[in-house]
C-alpha positions in Angstrom: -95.9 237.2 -25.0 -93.7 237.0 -21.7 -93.1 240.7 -21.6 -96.6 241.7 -22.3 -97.6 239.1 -19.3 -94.7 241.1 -17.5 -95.9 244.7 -18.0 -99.5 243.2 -16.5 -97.6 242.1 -13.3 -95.2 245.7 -12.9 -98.7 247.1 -13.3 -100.4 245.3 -10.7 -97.2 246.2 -8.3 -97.2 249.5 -9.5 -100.4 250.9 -9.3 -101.4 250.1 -5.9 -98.1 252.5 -4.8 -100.6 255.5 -5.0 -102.2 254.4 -1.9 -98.9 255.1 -0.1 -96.2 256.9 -2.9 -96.0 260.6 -3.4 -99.8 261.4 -3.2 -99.5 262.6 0.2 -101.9 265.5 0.7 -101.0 268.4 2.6 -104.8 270.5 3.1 -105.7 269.5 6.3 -106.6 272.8 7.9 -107.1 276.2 5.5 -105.5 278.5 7.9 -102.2 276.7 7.9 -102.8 276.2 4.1 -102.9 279.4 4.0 -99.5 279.7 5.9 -96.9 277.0 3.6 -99.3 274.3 5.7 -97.3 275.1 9.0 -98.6 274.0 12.2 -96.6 272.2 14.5 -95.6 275.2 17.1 -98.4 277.9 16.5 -102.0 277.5 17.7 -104.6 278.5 15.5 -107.7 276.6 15.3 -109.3 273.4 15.9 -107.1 272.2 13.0 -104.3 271.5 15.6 -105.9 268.5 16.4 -104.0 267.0 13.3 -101.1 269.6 13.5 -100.3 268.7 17.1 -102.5 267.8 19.5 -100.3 268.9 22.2 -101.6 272.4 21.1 -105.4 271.8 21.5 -105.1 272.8 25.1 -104.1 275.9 24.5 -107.0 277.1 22.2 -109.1 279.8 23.4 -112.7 278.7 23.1 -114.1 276.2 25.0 -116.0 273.9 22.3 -115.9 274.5 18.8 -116.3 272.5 15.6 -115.0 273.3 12.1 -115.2 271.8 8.5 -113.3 272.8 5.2 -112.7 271.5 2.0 -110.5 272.0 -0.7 -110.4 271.5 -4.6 -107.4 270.2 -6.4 -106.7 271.3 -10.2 -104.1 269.4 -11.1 -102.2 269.2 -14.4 -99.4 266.5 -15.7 -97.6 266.7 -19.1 -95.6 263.4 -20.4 -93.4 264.1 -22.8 -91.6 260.6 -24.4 -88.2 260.5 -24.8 -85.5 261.9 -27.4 -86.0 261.8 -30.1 -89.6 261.4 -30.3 -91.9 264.1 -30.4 -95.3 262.1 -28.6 -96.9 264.0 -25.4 -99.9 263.9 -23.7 -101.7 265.3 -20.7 -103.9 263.8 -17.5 -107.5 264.2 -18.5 -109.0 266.6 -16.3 -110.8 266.1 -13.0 -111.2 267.9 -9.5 -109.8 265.9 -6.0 -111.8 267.2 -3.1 -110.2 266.0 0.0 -112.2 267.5 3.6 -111.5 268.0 7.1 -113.9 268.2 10.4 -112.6 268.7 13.1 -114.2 269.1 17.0 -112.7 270.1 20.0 -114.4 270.1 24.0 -113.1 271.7 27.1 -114.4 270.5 30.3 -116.0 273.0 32.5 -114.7 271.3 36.2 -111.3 270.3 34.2 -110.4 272.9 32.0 -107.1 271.5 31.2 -108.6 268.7 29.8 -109.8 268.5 25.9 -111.4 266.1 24.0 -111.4 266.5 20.4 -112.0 264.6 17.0 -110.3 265.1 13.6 -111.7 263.1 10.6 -109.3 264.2 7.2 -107.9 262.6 4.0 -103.9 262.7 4.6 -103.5 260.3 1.1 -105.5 260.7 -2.1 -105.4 261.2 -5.9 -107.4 260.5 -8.8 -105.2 260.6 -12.0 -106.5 259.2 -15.3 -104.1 259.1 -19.1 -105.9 259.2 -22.0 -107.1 255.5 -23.1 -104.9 255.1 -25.9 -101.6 257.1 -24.5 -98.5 255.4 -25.5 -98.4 253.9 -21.2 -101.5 252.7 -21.4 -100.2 249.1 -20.5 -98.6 250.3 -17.3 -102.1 252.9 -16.3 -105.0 254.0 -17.2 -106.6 255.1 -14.4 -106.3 255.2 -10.8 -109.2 256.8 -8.1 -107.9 256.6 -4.4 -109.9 257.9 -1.2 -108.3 258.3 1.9 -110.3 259.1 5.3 -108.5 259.0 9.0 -110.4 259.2 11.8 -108.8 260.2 15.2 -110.4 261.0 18.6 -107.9 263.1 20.9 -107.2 263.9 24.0 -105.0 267.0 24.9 -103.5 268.1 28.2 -102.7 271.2 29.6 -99.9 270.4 32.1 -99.4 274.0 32.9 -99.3 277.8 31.5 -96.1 276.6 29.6 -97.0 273.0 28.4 -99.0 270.8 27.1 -99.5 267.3 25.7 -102.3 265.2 23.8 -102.7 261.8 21.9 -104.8 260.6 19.7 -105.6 257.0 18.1 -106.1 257.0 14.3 -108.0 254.6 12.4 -107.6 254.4 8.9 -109.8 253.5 6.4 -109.9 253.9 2.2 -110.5 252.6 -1.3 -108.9 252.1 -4.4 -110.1 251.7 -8.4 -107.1 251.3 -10.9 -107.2 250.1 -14.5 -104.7 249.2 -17.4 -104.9 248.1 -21.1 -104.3 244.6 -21.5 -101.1 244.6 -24.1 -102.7 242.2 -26.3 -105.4 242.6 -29.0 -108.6 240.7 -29.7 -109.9 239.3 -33.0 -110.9 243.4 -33.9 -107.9 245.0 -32.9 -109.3 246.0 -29.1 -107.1 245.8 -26.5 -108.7 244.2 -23.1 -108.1 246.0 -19.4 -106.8 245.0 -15.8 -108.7 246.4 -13.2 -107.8 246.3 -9.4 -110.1 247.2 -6.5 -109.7 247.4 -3.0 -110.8 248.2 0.4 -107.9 249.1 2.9 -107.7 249.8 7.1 -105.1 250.1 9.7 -104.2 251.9 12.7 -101.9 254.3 14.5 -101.9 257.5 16.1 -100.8 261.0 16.8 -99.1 262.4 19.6 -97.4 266.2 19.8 -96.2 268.5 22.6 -96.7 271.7 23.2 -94.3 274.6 24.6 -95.4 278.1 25.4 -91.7 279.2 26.2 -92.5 282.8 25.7 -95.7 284.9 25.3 -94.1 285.6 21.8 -92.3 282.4 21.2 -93.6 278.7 20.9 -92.1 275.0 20.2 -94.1 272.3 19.3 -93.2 268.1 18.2 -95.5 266.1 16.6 -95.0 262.7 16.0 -97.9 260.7 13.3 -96.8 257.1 13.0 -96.8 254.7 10.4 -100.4 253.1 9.0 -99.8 249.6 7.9 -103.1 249.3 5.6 -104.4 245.7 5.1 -106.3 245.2 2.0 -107.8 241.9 2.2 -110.6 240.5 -0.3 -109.5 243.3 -3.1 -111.2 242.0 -6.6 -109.0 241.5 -9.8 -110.3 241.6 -13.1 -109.1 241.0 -16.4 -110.9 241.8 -19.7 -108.8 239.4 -22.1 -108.8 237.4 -25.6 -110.6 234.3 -25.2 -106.8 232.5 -25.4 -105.6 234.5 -22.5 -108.9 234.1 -20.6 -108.0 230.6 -18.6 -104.5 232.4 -17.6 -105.9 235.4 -16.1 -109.3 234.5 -14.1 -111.1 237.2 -12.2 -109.7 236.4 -8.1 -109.6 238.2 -5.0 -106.0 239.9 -3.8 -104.5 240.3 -0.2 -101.5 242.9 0.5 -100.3 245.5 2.7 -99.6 249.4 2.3 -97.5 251.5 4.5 -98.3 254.9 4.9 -95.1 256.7 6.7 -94.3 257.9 9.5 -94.4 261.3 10.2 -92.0 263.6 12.4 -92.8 267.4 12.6 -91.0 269.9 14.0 -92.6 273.7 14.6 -92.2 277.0 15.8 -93.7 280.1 15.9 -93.0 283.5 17.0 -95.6 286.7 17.7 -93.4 289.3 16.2 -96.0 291.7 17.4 -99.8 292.0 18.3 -100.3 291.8 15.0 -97.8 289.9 12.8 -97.0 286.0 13.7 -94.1 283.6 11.7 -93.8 280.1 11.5 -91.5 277.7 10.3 -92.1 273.9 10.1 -89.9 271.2 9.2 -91.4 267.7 8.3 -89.5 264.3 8.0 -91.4 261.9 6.4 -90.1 258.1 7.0 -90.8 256.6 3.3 -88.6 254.4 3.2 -90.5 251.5 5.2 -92.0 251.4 1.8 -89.0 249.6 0.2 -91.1 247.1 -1.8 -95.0 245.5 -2.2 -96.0 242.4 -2.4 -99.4 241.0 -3.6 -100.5 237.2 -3.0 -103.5 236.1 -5.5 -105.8 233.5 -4.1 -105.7 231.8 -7.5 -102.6 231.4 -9.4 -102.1 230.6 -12.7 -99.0 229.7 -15.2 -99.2 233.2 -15.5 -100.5 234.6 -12.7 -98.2 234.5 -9.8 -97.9 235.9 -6.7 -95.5 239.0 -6.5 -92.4 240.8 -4.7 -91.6 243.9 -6.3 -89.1 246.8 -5.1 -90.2 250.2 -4.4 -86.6 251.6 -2.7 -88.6 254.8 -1.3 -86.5 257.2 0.6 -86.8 259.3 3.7 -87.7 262.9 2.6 -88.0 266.6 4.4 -90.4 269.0 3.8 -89.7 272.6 4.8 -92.6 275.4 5.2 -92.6 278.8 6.3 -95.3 281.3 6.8 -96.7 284.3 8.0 -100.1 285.9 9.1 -100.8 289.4 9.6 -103.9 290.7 11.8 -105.3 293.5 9.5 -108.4 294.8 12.0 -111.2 292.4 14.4 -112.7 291.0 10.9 -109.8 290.1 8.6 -106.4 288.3 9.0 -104.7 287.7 5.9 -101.8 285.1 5.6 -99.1 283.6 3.0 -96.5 281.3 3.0 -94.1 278.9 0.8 -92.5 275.2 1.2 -89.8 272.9 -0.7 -91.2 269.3 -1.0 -89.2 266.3 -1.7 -89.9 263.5 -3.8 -89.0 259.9 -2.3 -89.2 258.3 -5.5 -85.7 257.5 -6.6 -84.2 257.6 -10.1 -84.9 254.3 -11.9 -88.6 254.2 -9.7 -90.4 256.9 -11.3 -93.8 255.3 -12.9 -97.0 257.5 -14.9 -98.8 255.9 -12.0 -96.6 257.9 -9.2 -95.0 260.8 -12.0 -93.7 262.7 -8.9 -91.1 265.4 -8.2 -89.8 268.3 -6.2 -92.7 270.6 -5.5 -92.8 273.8 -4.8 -95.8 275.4 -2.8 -97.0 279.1 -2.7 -99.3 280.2 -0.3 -101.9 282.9 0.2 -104.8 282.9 2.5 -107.4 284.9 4.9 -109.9 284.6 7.5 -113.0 286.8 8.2 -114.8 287.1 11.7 -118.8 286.9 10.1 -119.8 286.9 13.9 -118.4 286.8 16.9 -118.8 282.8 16.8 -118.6 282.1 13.2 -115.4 282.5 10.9 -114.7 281.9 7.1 -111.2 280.6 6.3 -110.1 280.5 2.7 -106.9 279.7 1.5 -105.2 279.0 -2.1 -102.1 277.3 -2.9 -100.1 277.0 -6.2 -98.0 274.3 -6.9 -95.3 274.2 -9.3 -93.4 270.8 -10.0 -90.2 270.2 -10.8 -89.2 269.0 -14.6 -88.1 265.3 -14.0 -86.8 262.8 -16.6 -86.3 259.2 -15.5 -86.4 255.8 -17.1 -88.3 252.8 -14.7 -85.8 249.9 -14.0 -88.6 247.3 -14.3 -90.5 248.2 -17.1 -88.8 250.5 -19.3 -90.2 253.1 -19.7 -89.2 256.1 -19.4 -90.0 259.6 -20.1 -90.3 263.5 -18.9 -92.9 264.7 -16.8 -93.9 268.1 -15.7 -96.6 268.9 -13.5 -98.4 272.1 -11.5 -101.8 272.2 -9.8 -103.9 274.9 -8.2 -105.7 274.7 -4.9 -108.5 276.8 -4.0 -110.1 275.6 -0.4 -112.5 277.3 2.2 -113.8 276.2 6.0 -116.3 277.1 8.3 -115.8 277.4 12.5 -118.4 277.7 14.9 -117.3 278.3 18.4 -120.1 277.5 21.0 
C-alpha cells in the first residue's frame, strides 16, 4: 500500500515537469524553421520579434503582420527493460502550436518600431495507452502554452539597433494517471491534475549590421516563473481509499528558463545567406517542484521533489538561397540537448538528444503577400535510463515530423 500511495505522489511531482521539462518548442517563425530555427543575427521577417527584437528595426517594410502554424507528428516507442520483451507506442495525435506576429514603423520616427508577437514557446500533448505497463506514473498529459509580448525596437544607427519587449505568459495543463489499486471488479481508479498557469518576463536582443554582408545579433529571453494557483485535483478511488485522497485545489510554481542566444549571419552573395545560432538554455533553475495541497490527508501531503535539470546548448545552422523574385528555398540542421539527467528520465518527460533537419521555401504571391512553408524532421536519440524515485526504468526512442506554413501581409 505505501508504495502504491508513493507512485501517486512521484506522479503528481512528475507530471507537471511538462509545463517546463524538455517540451520546449522550437516553431516560432517558418522561415527560420526552415533554416535549423536560426535567427538571432539575420533579419528576415516579422518573426524577429521573438528571434531578436533588436532586429525589428532593420526590416524593410514599414507595417506588416504575419501568422503561421505548424503541425507536429510525433512518435515515441518504450521498450521495458532486459530481459522483457513488453513495448508500446504514444497513441497518436497532432500538436498545433501558432505564431502572429505585427510589426509598425512610424512615419515622423522611422527608427522607431512597435511590434507584437503572440507564440507557444512550451507545449506537448502525449498520451500511453490506458493499460501500458507505466500507467501508474501517466496516462495522459495536454499542455497549451501562449506568450504574449508587445515590443519596441530601436534603430540607433545604420549599424545598430536595440528593442525590448515584456512577455506575459499564460497556459493550461490536463494530466491523468491510473490509480495503482483496484476496485471490487478489478478497475483501477485515475489521478487527474488540472491547472491554469501565468507569469512574466521579457525579451531583449541587439542588433549589429557590421558589414553589408555580415551581421551579429544577442538575444537574451528570461526566465517565466509560472504560478499555478487554484489547480483542481481529482482522484477516482475505492471507496476505502476515498476519505485519503479527497478532490482539493493545488498551488505551485513552474520555471520556464532562461534563454541566451547568440547569432550571426553572413550574405555570401546577392543570393546565398548562412546562419549559425547557438542557444544556451538555463534549465537548471528547475532543480526541483514543489506542490502544497490545500487539504492534507494521512496520505496526502504536501510535496518537495528533485528535478536536478541542467543547463543545455543548442546549436543550428542554416542556409537560404534566392532562386528568382518569386521563390527562396532554404535548409538547415541543429544538435539539441537534453537537460534531463541520468536517473531523472520519466514516460511523462521521455526526452533525448534530438537531431533536427530542415528544409523550407517562400513564394512572393504578390508584391505584398508571401507563403512560407517549412518542414522539419526530427530524429531522437535511443536513451535508456532507470528513474531514481520511482523505478522504473526503460528504453525510449522517439522521431516526429513537422510540416508548418504562414502567411505575411506587408501594408
Amino acid at each position: 500500500m505505501k508504495k502504491n500511495i508513493a507512485l501517486l505522489i512521484i506522479f503528481i511531482s512528475g507530471s507537471t515537469i511538462l509545463f517546463a521539462g524538455g517540451f520546449q518548442v522550437n516553431l516560432q517563425g517558418q522561415k527560420q524553421a526552415g533554416m535549423g530555427h536560426t535567427g538571432t543575427g539575420l533579419v528576415l521577417d516579422n518573426a524577429t520579434v521573438f528571434f531578436n527584437p533588436g532586429g525589428v528595426a532593420f526590416l524593410d517594410s514599414m507595417r506588416g503582420i504575419s501568422f503561421g502554424a505548424s503541425f507536429i507528428f510525433p512518435k515515441t516507442i518504450y521498450l521495458e527493460p532486459y530481459p522483457g520483451s513488453y513495448t508500446t507506442t504514444i497513441q497518436p495525435h497532432i500538436g498545433t502550436p501558432i505564431s502572429l506576429y505585427a510589426v509598425f514603423k512610424f512615419k515622423k520616427m522611422d527608427k522607431l518600431s512597435a511590434s507584437l508577437g503572440i507564440y507557444n514557446p512550451f507545449g506537448s500533448r502525449l498520451q500511453w495507452p490506458d493499460d501500458w505497463k507505466g500507467q501508474f506514473l501517466i496516462r495522459e498529459i495536454d499542455l497549451k502554452t501562449f506568450f504574449i509580448q508587445p515590443t519596441l525596437s530601436y534603430k540607433l544607427n545604420e549599424k545598430l539597433g536595440i528593442g525590448i519587449g515584456f512577455v506575459y505568459a499564460t497556459g493550461d495543463f490536463t494530466l491523468s494517471k491510473g490509480f495503482p489499486k483496484q476496485d471490487s471488479v478489478g478497475n483501477y481508479g485515475e489521478a487527474k491534475l488540472i491547472g491554469k498557469a501565468s507569469g512574466y518576463g521579457f525579451n531583449a536582443g541587439v542588433y549589429f549590421k557590421a558589414t553589408e554582408k555580415f551581421s551579429i545579433g544577442i538575444d537574451y529571453r528570461s526566465q517565466v516563473t509560472a504560478k499555478v494557483k487554484g489547480g483542481s485535483a481529482n482522484f477516482t478511488t475505492p471507496a476505502a481509499l476515498a476519505e485519503y485522497f479527497p478532490s482539493t485545489t493545488f498551488t505551485t510554481q513552474l520555471k520556464l528558463p532562461q534563454v541566451v542566444a547568440l547569432g550571426f549571419g553572413y550574405a555570401l552573395n546577392s543570393k546565398i545567406k548562412l546562419a549559425v545560432d547557438i542557444n544556451y538554455i538555463g534549465w537548471k533553475s528547475y532543480d526541483s517542484l514543489i506542490i502544497d495541497f490545500a487539504q492534507n490527508t494521512d496520505k496526502l501531503a504536501d510535496l518537495h521533489s528533485a528535478r536536478m535539470y541542467k543547463n543545455v546548448f543548442i546549436f543550428r545552422v542554416g542556409e537560404q538561397y534566392k532562386v528568382n523574385d518569386k521563390w527562396t528555398v532554404r535548409m538547415g540542421a541543429y544538435y539539441d540537448m537534453t537537460p534531463v539527467q541520468a536517473g531523472y528520465l520519466t514516460p511523462e518527460t521521455p526526452d533525448v538528444n534530438k537531431i533536427g533537419i530542415t528544409s523550407g521555401a517562400s513564394y512572393r504571391i504578390t508584391k505584398k503577400i508571401h507563403l512560407d512553408v517549412s518542414f522539419l524532421y526530427i530524429e531522437g536519440m535511443k536513451r535508456t535510463d532507470t528513474n531514481i524515485e520511482t523505478q522504473f526504468g526503460g528504453t525510449y526512442k522517439s522521431r516526429a515530423f513537422v510540416p508548418g506554413f504562414s502567411f505575411e501581409y506587408c501594408f
